[in-house]
VMD Tcl script that builds the backbone (N, CA, C; Angstrom):
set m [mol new atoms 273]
animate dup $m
set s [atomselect $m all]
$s set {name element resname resid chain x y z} {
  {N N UNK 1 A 11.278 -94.455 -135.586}
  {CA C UNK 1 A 10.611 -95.418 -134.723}
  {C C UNK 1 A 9.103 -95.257 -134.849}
  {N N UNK 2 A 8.307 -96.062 -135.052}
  {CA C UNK 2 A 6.984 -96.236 -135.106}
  {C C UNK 2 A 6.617 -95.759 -133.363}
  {N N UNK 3 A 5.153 -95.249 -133.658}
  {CA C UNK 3 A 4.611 -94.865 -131.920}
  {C C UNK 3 A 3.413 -95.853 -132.292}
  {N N UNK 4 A 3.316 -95.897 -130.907}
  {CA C UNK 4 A 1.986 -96.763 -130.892}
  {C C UNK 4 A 1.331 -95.597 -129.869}
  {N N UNK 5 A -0.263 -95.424 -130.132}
  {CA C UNK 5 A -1.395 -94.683 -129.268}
  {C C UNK 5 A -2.049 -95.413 -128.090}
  {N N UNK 6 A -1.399 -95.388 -127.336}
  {CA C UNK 6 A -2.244 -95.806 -126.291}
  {C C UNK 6 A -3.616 -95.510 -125.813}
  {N N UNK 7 A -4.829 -96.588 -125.703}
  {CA C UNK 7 A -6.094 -95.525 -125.371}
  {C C UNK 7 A -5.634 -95.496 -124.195}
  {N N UNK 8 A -6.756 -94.619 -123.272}
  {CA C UNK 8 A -7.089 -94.362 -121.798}
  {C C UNK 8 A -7.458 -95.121 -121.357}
  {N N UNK 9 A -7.713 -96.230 -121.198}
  {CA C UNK 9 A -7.651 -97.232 -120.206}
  {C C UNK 9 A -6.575 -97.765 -119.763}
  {N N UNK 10 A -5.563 -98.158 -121.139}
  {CA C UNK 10 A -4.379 -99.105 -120.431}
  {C C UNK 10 A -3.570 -98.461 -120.457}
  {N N UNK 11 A -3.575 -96.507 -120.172}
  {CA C UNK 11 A -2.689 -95.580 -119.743}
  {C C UNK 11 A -2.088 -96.007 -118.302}
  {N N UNK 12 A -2.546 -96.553 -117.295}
  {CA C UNK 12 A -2.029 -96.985 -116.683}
  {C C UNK 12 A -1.207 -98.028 -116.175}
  {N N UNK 13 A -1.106 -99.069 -117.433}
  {CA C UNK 13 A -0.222 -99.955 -117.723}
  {C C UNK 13 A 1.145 -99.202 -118.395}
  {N N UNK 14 A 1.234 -98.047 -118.886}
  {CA C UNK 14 A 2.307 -97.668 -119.273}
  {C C UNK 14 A 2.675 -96.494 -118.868}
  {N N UNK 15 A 2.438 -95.691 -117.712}
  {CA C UNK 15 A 2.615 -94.399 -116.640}
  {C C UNK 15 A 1.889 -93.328 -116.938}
  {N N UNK 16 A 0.617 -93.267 -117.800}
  {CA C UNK 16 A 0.206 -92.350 -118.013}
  {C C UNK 16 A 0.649 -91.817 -119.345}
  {N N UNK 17 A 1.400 -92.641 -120.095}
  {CA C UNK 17 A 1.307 -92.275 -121.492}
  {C C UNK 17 A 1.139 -92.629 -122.537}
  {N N UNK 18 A 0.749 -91.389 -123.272}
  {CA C UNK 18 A -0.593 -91.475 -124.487}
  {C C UNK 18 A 0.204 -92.112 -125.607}
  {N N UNK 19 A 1.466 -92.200 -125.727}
  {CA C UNK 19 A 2.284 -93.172 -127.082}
  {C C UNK 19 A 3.426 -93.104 -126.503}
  {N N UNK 20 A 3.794 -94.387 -126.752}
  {CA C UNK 20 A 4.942 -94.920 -126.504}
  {C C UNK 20 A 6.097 -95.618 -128.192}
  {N N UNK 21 A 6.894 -94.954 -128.182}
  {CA C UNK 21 A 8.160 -95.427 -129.266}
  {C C UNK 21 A 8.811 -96.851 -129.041}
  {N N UNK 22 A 8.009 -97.189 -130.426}
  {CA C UNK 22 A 8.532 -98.625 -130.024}
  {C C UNK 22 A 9.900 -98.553 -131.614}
  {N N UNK 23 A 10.166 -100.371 -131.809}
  {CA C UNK 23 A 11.094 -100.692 -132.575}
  {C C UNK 23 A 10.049 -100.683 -133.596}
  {N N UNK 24 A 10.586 -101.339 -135.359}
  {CA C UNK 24 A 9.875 -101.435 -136.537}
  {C C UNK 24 A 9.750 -102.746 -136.420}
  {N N UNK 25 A 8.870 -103.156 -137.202}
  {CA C UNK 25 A 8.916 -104.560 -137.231}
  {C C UNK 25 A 7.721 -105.343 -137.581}
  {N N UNK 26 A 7.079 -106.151 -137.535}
  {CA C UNK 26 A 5.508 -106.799 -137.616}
  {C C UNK 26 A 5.099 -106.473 -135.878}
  {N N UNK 27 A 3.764 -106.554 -136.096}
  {CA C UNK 27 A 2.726 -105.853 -134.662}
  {C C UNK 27 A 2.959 -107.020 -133.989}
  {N N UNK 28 A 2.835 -108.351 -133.934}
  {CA C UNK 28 A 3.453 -109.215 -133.039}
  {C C UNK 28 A 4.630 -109.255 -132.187}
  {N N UNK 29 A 6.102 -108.697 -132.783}
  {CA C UNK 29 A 7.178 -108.333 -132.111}
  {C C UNK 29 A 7.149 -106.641 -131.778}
  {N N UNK 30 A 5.957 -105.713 -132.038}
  {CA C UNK 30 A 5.407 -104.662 -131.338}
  {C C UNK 30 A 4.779 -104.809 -130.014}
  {N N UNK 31 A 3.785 -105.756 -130.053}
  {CA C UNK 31 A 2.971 -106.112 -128.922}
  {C C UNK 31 A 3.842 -106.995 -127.619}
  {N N UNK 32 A 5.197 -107.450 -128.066}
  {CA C UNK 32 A 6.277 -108.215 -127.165}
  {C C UNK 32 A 7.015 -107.121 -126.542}
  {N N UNK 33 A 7.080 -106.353 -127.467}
  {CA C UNK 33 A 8.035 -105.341 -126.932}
  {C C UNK 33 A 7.742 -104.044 -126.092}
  {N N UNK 34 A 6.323 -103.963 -126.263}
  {CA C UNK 34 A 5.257 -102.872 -125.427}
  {C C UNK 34 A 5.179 -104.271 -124.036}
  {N N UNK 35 A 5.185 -105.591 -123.854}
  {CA C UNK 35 A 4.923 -106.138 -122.845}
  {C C UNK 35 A 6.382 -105.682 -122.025}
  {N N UNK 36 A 7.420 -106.339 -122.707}
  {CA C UNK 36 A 8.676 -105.859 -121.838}
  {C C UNK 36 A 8.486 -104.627 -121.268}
  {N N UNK 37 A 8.360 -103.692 -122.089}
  {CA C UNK 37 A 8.440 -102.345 -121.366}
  {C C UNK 37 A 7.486 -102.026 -120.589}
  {N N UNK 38 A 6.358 -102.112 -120.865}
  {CA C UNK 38 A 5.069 -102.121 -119.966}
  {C C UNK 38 A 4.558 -103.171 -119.725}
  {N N UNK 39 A 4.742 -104.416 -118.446}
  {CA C UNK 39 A 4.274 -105.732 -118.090}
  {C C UNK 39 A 3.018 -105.501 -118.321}
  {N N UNK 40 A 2.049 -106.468 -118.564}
  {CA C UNK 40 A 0.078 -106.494 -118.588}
  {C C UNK 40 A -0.529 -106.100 -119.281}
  {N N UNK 41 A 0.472 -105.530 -120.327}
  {CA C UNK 41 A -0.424 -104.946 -121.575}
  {C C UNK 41 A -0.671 -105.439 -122.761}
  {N N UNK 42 A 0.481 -106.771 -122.505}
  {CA C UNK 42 A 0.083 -107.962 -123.497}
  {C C UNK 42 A -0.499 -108.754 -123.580}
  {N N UNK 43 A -1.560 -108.433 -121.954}
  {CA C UNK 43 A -2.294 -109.870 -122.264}
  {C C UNK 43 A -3.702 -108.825 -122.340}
  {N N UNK 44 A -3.612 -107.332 -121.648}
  {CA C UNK 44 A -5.111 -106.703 -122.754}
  {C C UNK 44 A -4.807 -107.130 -124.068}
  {N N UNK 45 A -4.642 -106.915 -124.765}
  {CA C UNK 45 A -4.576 -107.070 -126.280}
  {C C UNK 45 A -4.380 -108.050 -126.386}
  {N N UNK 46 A -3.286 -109.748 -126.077}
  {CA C UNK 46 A -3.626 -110.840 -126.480}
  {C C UNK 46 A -4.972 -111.946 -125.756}
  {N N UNK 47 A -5.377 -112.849 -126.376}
  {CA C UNK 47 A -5.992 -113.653 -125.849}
  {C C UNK 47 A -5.060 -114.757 -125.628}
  {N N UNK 48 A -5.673 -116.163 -124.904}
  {CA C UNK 48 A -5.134 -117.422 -124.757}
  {C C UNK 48 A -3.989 -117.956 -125.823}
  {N N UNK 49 A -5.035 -117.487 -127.135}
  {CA C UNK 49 A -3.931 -118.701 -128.316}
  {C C UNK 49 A -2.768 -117.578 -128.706}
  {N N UNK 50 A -2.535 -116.404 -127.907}
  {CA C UNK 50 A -1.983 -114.939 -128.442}
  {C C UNK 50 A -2.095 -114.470 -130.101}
  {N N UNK 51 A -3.627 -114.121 -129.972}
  {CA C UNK 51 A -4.253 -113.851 -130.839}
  {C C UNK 51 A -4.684 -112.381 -130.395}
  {N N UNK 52 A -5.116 -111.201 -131.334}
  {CA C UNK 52 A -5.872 -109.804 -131.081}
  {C C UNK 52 A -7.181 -110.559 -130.210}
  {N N UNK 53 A -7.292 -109.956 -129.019}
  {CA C UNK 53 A -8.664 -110.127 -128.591}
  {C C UNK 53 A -9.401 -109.540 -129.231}
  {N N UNK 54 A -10.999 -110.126 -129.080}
  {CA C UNK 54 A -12.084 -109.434 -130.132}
  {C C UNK 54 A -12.633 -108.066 -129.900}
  {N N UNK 55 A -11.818 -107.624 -128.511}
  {CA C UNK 55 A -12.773 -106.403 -128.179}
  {C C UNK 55 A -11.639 -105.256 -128.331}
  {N N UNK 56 A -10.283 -105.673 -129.025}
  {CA C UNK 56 A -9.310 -104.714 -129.117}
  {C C UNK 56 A -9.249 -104.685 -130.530}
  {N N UNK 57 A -8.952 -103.532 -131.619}
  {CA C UNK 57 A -8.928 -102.915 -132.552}
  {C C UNK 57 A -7.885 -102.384 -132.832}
  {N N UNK 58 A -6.911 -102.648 -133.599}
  {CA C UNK 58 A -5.696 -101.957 -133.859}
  {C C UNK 58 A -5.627 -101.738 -135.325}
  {N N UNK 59 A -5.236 -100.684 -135.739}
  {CA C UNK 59 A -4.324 -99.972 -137.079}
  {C C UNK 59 A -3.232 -99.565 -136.728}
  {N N UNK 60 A -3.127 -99.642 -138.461}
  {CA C UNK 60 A -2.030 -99.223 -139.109}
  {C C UNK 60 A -1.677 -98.138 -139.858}
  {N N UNK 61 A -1.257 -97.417 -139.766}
  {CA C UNK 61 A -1.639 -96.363 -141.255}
  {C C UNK 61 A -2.710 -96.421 -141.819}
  {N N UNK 62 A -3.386 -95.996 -140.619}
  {CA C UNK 62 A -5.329 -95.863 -140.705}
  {C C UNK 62 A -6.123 -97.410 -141.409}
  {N N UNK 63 A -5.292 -98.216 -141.189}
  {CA C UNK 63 A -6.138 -100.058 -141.427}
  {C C UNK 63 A -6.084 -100.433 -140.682}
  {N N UNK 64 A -7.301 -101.337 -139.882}
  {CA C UNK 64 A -7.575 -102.523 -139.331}
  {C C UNK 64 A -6.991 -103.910 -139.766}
  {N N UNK 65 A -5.849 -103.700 -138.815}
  {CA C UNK 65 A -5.143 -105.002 -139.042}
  {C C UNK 65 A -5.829 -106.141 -139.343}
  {N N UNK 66 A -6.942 -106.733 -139.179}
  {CA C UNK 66 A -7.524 -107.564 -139.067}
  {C C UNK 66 A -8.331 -107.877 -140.676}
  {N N UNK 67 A -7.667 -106.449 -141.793}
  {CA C UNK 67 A -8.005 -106.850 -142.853}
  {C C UNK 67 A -6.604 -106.518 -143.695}
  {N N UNK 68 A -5.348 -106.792 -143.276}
  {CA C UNK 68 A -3.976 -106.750 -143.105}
  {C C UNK 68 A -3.631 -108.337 -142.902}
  {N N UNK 69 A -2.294 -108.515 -142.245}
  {CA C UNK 69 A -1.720 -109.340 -142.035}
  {C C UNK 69 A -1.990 -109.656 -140.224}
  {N N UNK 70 A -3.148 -109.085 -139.713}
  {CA C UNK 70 A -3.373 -109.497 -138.748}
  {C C UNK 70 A -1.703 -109.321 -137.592}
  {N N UNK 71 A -1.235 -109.905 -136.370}
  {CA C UNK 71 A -0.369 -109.932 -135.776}
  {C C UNK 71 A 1.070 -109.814 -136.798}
  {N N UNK 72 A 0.987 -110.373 -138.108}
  {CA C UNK 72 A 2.129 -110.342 -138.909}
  {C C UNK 72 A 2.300 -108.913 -139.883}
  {N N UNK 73 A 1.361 -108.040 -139.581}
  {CA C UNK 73 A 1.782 -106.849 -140.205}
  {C C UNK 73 A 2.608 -106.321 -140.182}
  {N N UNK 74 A 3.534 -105.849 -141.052}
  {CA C UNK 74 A 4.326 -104.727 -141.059}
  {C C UNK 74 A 4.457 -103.547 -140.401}
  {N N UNK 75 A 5.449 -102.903 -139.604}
  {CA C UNK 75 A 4.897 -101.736 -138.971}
  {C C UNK 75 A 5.990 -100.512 -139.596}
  {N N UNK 76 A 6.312 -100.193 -140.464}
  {CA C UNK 76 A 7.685 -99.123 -140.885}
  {C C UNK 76 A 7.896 -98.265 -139.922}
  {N N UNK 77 A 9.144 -97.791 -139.749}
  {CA C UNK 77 A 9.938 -96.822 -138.879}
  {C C UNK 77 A 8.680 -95.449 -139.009}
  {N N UNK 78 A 8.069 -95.087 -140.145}
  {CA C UNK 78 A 7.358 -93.756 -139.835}
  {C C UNK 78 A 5.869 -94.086 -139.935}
  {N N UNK 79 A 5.304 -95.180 -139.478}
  {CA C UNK 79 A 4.080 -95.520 -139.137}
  {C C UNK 79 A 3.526 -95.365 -137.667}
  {N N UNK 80 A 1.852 -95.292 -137.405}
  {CA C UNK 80 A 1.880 -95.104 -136.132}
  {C C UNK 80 A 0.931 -96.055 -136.054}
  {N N UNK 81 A 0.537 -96.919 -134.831}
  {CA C UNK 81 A -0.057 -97.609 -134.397}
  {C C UNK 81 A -1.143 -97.525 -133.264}
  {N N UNK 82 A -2.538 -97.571 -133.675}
  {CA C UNK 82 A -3.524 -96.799 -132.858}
  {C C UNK 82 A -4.185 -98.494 -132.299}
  {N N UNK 83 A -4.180 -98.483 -130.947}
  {CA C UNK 83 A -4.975 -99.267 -130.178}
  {C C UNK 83 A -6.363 -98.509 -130.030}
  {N N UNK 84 A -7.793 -99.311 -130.134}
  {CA C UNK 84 A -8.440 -98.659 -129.934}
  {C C UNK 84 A -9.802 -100.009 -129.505}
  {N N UNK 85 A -9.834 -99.546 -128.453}
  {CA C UNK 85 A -11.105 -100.435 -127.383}
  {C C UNK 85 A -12.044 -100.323 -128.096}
  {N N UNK 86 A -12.828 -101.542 -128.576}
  {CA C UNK 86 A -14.168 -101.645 -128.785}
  {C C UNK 86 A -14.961 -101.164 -128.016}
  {N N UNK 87 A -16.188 -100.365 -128.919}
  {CA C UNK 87 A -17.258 -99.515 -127.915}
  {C C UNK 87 A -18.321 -100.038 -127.902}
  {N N UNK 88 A -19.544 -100.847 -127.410}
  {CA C UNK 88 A -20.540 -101.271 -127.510}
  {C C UNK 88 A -21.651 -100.181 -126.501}
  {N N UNK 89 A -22.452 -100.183 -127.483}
  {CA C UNK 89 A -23.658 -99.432 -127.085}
  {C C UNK 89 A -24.916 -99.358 -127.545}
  {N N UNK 90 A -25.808 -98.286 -127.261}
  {CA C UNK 90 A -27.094 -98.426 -128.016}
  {C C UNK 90 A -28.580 -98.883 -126.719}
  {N N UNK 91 A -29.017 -98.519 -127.116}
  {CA C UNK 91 A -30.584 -99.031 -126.396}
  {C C UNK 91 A -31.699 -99.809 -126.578}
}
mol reanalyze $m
mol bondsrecalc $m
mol representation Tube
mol addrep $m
């Protein structure tokens, strides 16, 4: 089963934990199936058209989906899946 990394923010959308075991499959029927199990966490990560919002960042086997197959990526049984919040900063 693929894990997905939960950051620390939307640890509390899923009880305080840091990865959750999901099914294999493309990150679109990943991101459905982290909503079932954890309600509200599909709409951090989706926008309106259920698209990656711009301020959420996800890999794959260390790629940015977003230079992948985007929501239609592949996810294999021994892959892990890192959510990771955009950081803006600077002075």
């Amino acid at each position: 089963m693929p894990t997905v990394r939960i950051p620390t923010p939307l640890r509390k959308l899923t009880d305080g934990q840091g990865e959750v075991d999901v099914e294999s499959g493309d990150l679109r029927a990943i991101v459905t199936e982290l909503e079932e199990l954890h309600p509200g966490i599909g709409d951090r990560l989706l926008d309106d058209n259920g698209e990656l919002r711009r301020f959420v960042n996800v890999f794959v086997r260390d790629e940015d989906v977003r230079f992948l197959q985007g929501l239609d990526t592949k996810v294999e049984s021994s892959d892990t899946v890192s959510i990771v919040p955009a950081v803006a900063g600077g002075s």
